[in-house]
N, C-alpha and C positions, 0 to 999 in steps of 0.2 A: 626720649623713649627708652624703657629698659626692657628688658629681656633675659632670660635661662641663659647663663653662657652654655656653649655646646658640650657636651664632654670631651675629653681630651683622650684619646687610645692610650693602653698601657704600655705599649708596642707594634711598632709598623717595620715591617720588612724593608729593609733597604733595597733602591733600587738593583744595585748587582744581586742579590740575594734572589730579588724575584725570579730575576733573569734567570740563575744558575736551578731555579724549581725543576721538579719533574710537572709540573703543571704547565709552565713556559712550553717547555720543550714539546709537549703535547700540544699545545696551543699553534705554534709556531709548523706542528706537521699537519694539523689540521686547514692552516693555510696554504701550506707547498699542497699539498694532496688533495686537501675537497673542495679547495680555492673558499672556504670558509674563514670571517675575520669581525672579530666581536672587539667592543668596545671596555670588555670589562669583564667580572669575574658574571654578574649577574647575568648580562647576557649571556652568556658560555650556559651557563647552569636551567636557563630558559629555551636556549633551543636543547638542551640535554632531556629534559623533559617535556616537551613538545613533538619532537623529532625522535620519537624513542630507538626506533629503528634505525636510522643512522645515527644515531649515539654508541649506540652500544654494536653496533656493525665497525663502526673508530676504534672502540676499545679491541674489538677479537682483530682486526686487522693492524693496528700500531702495536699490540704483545705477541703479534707472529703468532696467536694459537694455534697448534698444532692438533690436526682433526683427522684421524683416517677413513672417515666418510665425511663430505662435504655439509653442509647445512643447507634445506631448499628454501627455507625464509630465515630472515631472523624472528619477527613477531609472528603468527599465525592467528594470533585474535589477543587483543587490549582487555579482554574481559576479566575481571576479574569478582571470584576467584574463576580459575581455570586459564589464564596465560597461558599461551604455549611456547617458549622460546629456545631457536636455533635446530629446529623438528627437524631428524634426516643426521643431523650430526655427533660422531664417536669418537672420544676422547679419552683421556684421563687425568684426573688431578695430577696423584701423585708423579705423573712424567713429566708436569709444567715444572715440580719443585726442582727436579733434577735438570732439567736440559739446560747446559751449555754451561755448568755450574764445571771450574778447574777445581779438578783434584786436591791441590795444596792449602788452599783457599780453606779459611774454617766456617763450619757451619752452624754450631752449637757451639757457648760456651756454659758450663752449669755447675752451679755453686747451690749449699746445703747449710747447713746450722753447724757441721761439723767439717765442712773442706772447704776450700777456698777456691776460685776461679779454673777451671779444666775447661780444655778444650776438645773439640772434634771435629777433626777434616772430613770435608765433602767426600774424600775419598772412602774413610771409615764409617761414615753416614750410609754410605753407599752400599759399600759391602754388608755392614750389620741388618739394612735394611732388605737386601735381597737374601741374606740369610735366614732371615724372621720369615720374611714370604717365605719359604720354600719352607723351613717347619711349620708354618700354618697349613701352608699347600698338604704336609706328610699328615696333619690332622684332620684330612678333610675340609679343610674351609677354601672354599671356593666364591665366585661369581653371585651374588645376592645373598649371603650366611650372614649373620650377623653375629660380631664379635663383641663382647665386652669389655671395659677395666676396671678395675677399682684400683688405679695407682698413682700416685702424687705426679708433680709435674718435674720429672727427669728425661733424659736422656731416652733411657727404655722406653716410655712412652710415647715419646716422638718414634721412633723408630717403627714401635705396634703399629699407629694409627698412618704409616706410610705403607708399611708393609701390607696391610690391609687394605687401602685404596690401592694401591698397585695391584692386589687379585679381583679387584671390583667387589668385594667383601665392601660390606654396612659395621663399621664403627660406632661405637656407644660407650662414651667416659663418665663414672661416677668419683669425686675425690673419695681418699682412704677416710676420713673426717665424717661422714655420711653416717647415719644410724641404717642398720640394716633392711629392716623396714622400709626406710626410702629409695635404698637399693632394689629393693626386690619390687616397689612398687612403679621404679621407672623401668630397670631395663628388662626384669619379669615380662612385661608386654611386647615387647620385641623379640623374644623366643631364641638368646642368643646360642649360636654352638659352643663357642668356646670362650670363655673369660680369662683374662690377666689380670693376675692381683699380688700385692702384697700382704705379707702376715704379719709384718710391723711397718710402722713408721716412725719417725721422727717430728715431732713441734714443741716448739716453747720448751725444748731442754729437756724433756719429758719421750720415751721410747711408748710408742701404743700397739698394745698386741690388739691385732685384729683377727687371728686365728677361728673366733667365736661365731663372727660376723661371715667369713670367707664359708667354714662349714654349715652354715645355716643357708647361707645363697645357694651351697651346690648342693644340697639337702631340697631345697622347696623352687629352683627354677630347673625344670624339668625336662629342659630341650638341652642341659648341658653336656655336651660329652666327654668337653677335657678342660682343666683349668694348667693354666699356667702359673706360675710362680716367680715373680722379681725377687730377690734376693732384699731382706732388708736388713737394718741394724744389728750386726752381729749372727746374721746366719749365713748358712752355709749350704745348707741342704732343704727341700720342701717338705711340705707333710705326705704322709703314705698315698698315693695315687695318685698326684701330681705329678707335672712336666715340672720340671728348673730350665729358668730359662737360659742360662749355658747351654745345657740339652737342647732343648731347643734350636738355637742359632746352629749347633753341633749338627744335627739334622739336617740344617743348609746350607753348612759350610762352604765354602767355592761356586753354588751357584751366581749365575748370574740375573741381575735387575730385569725383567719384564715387565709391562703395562697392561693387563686388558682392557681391550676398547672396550668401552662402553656408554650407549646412547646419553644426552645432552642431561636429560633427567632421572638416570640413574643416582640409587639412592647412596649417598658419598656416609652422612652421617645421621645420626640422630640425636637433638639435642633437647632436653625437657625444660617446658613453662607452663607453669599451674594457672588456671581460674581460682575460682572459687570454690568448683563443686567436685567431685570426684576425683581420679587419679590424674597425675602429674601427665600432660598433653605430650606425647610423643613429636617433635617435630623433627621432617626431613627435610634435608638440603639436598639436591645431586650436585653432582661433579662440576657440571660447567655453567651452575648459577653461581655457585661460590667461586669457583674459578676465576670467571668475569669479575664479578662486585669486588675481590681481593687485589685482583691485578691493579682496579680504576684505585683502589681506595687506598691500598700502602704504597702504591708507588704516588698516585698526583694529592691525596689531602692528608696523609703520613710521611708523603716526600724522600723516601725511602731509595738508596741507591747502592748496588756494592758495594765493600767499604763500610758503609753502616750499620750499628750493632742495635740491634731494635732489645731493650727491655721493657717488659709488662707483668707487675706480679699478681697472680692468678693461680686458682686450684684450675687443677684439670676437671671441675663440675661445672664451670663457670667458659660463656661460649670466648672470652677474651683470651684462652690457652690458644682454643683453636684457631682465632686471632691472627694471636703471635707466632703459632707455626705456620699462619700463611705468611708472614713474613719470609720465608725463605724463597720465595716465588721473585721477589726483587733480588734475591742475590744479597741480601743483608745475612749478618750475624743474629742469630736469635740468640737471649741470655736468657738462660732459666735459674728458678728460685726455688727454692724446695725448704719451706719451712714456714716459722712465721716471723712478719716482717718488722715486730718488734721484739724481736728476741736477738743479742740480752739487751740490748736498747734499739732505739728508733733510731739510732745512726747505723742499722746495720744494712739497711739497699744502698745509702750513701757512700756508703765504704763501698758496694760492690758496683757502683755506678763510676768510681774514681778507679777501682784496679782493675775492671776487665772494658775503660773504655767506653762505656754505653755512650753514643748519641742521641737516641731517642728516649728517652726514660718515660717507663708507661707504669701511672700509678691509679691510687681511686679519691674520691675527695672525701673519705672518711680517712687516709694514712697522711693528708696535706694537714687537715684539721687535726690529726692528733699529734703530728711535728708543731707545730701551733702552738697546741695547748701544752706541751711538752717544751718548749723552748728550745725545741735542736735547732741548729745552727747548722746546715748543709756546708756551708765552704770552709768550715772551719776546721782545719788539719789537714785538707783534702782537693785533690786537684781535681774539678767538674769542670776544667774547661774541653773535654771531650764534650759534653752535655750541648747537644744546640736546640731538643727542643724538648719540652715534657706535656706529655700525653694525661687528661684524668676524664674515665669516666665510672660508672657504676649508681650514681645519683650526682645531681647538680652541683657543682665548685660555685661556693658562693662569692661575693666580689671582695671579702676579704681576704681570703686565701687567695684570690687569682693577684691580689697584691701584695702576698705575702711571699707568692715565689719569683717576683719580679724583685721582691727587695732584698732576698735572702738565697735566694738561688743563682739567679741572674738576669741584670737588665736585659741581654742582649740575645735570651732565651725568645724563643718561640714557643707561648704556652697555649696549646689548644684544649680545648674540655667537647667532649663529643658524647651525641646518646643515641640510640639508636635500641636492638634486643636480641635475644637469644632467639626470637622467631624468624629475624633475618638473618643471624650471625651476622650485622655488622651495623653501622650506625648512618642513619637519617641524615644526623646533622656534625657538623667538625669541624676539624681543621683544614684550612686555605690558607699553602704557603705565602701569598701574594696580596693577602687582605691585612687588614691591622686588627688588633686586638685590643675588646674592652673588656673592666672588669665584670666578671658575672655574665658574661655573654658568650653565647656558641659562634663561631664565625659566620658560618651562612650553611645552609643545606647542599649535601653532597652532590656531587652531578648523577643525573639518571632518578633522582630521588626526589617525587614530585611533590613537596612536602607543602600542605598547609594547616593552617590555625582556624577550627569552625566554631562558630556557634550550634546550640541544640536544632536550631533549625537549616542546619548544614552551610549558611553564610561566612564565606568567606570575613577572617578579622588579622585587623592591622594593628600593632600595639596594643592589644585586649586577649586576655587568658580563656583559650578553648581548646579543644581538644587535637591532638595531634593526627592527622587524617597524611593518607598518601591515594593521591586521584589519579597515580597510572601504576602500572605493575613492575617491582624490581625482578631481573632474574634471582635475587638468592630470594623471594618468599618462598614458604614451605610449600615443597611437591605436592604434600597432604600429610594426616596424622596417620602414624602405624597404629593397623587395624581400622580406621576410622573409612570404614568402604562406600559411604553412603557420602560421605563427604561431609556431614550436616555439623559433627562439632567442630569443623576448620571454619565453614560459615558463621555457625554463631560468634566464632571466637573475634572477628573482626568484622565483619560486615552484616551483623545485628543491628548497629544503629543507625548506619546509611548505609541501603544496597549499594553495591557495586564498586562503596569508596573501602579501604581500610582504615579501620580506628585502629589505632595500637595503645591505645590506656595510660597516658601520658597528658599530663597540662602543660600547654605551651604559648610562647606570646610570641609572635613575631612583628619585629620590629620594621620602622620603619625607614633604616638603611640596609632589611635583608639580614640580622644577625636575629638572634634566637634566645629566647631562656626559657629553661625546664622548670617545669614547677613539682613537679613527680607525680607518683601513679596520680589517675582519675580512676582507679578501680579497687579491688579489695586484694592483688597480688601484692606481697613482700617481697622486696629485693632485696639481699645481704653479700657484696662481694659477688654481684651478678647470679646465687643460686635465689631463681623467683617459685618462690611454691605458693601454693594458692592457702587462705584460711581454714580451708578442708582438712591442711595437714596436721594445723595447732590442734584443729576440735579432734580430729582422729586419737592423735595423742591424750588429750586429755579426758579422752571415753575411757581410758585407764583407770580413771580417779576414783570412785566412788565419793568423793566428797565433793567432787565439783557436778552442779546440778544443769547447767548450762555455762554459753560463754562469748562474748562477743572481743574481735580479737582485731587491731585496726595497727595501721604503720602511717605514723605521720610525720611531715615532713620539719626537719630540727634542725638550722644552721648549724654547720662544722660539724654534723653526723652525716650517717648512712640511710639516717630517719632512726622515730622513737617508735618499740612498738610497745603498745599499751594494751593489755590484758586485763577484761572485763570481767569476772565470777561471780558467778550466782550459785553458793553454797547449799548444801545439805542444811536439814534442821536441824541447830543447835552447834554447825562447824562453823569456826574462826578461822579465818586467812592468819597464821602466826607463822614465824621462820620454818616451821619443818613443814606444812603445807605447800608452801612457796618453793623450798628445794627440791619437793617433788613432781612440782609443774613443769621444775626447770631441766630438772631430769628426765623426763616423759617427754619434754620437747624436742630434748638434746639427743635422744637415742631415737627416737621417733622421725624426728625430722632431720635438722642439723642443728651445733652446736650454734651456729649464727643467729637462728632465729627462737632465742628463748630472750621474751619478753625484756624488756629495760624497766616497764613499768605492771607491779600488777595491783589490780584497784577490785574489792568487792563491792556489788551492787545488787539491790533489790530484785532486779526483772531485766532481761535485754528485750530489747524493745523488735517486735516482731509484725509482720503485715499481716493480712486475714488472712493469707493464705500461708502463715506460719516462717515465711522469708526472714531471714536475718536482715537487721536495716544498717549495715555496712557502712555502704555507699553513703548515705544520708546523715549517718554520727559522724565521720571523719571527715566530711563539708562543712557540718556545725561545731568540730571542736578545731577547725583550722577558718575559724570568724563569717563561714557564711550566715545569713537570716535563716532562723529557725522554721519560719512561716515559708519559705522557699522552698525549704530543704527535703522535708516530709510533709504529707499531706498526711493531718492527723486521722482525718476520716477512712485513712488505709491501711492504718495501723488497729491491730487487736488489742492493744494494749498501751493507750499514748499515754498513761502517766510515765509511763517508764521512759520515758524520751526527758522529763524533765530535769532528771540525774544528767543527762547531759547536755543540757542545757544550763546549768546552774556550772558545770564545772567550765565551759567555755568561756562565762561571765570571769570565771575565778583565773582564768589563766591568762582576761586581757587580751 
């Protein structure tokens, strides 16, 4: 009798290894203390989402959180939306980052395109942080204000977004990278007082005056009172009416670090993800959902401990910054990057993973794919034996690259691939120091994270591709959307297609020993380097044209990419799609939206194919040109116009 041989892991943790986890250790006090004792990872993870309430009452009890009003439940109702978790208790973030952190001890190390490895003690973290509070304090920003930035991912900006949760101030990051427009059309809606920005930056060897961009936001968002100014490439001083932020800190020199308490769902930050339709979704985290979800998830499936130097390279538009500055909550080193991370080659995070030390290396699986196709060679000149585990998320690592850094990085590495969103700030599914690892596969879903794979008819599926659904409530989902008082677009946004469960717009397969794989969106969002903006923003842009008469605009998913995205046009009479047409789509995209999301492919077509009630058919062309049945996919009799579907259907055929 024969048989599939099994597959073989790419990597399994050694038995000491497991032992020495921050997982173990947890494990191990949930026996001394709840007299609680599981058989395995999967048990653990099934009373964690069963038992919601003693799960996450473990977590705020084993990290000592620190609360100066008590909490009278932990859950208050499972319903969602509407959870109510830890009702009655006051806190604050930013005092988890600090407590019980030694002076000496470094906090930040951060390196640029043009310097190399700098560090920053806890103790100067410290000070510069309550310095910035107390010039914020002098510009009036207080207790629910909301601040902005438009600044790359340095030092100064960890600092702002501390300094800010320290006053119970509402934080809100856009990268410098950002067309203005998309600026204005996310943190516009949150009515910030005061903005942080730079007037240059630095990428790809190239100095960008942002100047243009900065006086247009304090021009047209009308709640500003004061902008501040980071200092960038070769300046010295701000423009007329601006703070410097020297000044600034100047302003709070010698104060000392305060907290404001503030209630369990107080608003910490605001992070944006688009639909499809209208402006980029305001979403809120408070204080002690992210809190909680941070503490469980870098310290027991990041494994994160003192000592440890957690890198992740990320713009500060992207929720994987805010990430990595939770990282400091374990007492690790955070490394930041400030640039791009092929410049002047793709051995330059390599190099800064072997000189400041990194343990954790956190990348995406678009920068694994293009060391790949690039031929770099990580170990070569270069000592990565600091390195014990590398992190990738942002779209799916597929099984060749999770083989490629087992051969080229290191066998003895722990590689996890995690996904999860900017709607929770953190991810569903990851890494389990204590499980082994295949290629192509997520490890198992996190603890507290009740994750399953449905069918249309909300059925539970085992090894079959459905939709990503979570059937109990995390504390970090969204408080609600800013502005959104009615509640109705956080509703639609996930609990449209089964009441009460959340969809989050991901294809997913879970298998059947409990590991996972991402198929990418099941919706019409684009993700690029974690900035997701909805199709709304390409068409926006593209209302610029006068030569484009319509457009249908799709991201599909493309081994060793980020995804492809392919640009439909339907022309003016008598216009040709020729090279100066094209550079002006890409233009319009670039400044419009962000440079990420201008098109890889653009294709002209007769008609985009529309519903009777004038709906873009999205959803339905990006099923049929990644091989589902046509006769499935669209129901022709719902379409106004179904010849136009045959354009793509003819090219699905073409591409096999």
């Amino acid at each position: 009798m024969s048989g599939r041989r099994p597959e073989a892991p790419l990597w399994t943790p050694s038995p000491e290894r497991s032992a020495r986890s921050r997982l173990a250790s947890y494990t191990d006090w949930l026996a001394a203390k709840r007299g609680l004792a599981f058989d395995d990872y999967a048990a653990l993870w099934q009373w964690s989402v069963t038992e919601l309430e003693a799960f996450w009452e473990s977590i705020w009890d084993y990290y000592e959180v620190r609360a100066s009003k008590p909490y009278r439940q932990v859950l208050g109702s499972r319903a969602m939306p509407g959870a109510e978790w830890f009702p009655g208790a006051e806190l604050n973030y930013a005092e988890h980052i600090f407590a019980g952190r030694p002076d000496e001890a470094i906090a930040i190390i951060h390196a640029g395109e043009t310097n190399g490895p700098v560090e920053l003690s806890w103790a100067e973290l410290r000070r510069a942080t309550a310095a910035c509070a107390a010039g914020l304090r002098s510009l009036g920003v207080g207790r629910g204000d909301r601040v902005a930035a438009f600044l790359p991912n340095r030092p100064e900006t960890v600092i702002a977004f501390l300094a800010c949760a320290s006053l119970g101030a509402t934080w809100s990051s856009c990268s410098p990278d950002f067309g203005a427009q998309s600026v204005l059309d996310r943190v516009g809606q949150i009515e910030p007082k005061v903005m942080i920005a730079v007037e240059r930056y630095r990428y790809g060897g190239i100095e960008h005056d942002r100047r243009n961009v900065v006086e247009r936001l304090a021009a047209e968002i009308g709640s500003l009172e004061h902008i501040v100014i980071v200092p960038g490439p070769g300046e010295s001083a701000p423009s007329a009416g601006a703070v410097g932020w020297e000044a600034l800190l100047e302003r709070g020199s010698g104060a000392a670090l305060e907290f404001e308490q503030v209630p369990f769902s107080h608003p910490l930050w605001v992070l944006y993800s688009s639909g499809t339709t209208g402006l980029p979704k305001p979403i809120v985290h408070g204080h002690g959902g992210i809190l909680l979800e941070y503490l469980k998830y870098l310290h027991l499936h990041v494994d994160l401990s003192p000592g440890d130097r957690l890198f992740w390279f990320t713009t500060t538009g992207w929720m994987m910054w805010n990430f990595l500055v939770g990282g400091l909550l374990t007492g690790a080193t955070i490394v930041l990057y400030d640039g791009n991370p092929g410049f002047p080659t793709l051995d330059t995070l390599w190099d800064l993973a072997s000189s400041s030390g990194v343990t954790c290396f956190g990348t995406s699986a678009a920068f694994i794919g293009s060391c790949m196709k690039e031929g770099v060679e990580p170990r070569a000149g270069r000592d990565l034996s600091s390195v014990r585990s590398l992190g990738s998320t942002g779209s799916p690592l597929s099984p060749e690259a999770f083989r490629w850094v087992i051969d080229h990085v290191s066998s003895e590495l722990w590689l996890f691939s995690m996904s999860g969103g900017t709607d929770v700030g953190t991810a569903f599914l990851g890494g389990v120091p204590t499980l082994p690892v295949y290629a192509g596969e997520l490890q198992a879903p996190s603890l507290g994270a009740a994750v399953e794979s449905w069918d249309e008819a909300g059925r539970p599926l085992i090894d079959a591709v459905g939709e990503l659904v979570l059937t109990a409530p995390l504390p970090s989902m969204p408080i609600f959307f800013w502005g959104d008082e009615s509640g109705s677009r956080y509703r639609e946004s996930y609990f449209d297609v089964y009441p009460g469960v959340w969809r989050h717009g991901d294809w997913i397969k879970i298998t059947s020993r409990g590991s996972a794989v991402i198929y990418g969106r099941s919706d019409a969002t684009i993700n690029r380097a974690g900035v997701r903006i909805g199709t709304s923003e390409i068409y926006r842009a593209l209302n610029t044209l006068p030569a484009v008469a319509d457009a249908l605009v799709l991201d599909l998913p493309r081994p060793g990419t980020p995804g492809w995205i392919i640009l439909f046009v339907v022309l003016g009479n008598g216009v040709l799609l020729d090279d100066e047409l094209r550079s002006a789509i890409g233009l319009a995209i670039r400044e419009f939206a962000s440079p990420r999301h201008v098109p890889n492919e653009i294709r002209q077509i007769p008609e985009v194919p529309r519903t009777l009630s004038g709906k873009l058919l999205e959803i339905p062309v990006k099923r049929i040109l990644m091989g589902a049945d046509p006769a499935t996919s669209a129901s022709r009799d719902s379409l106004s116009n179904p010849a136009a579907l045959e354009y793509f259907v003819e090219l699905a055929r073409s591409l096999g």
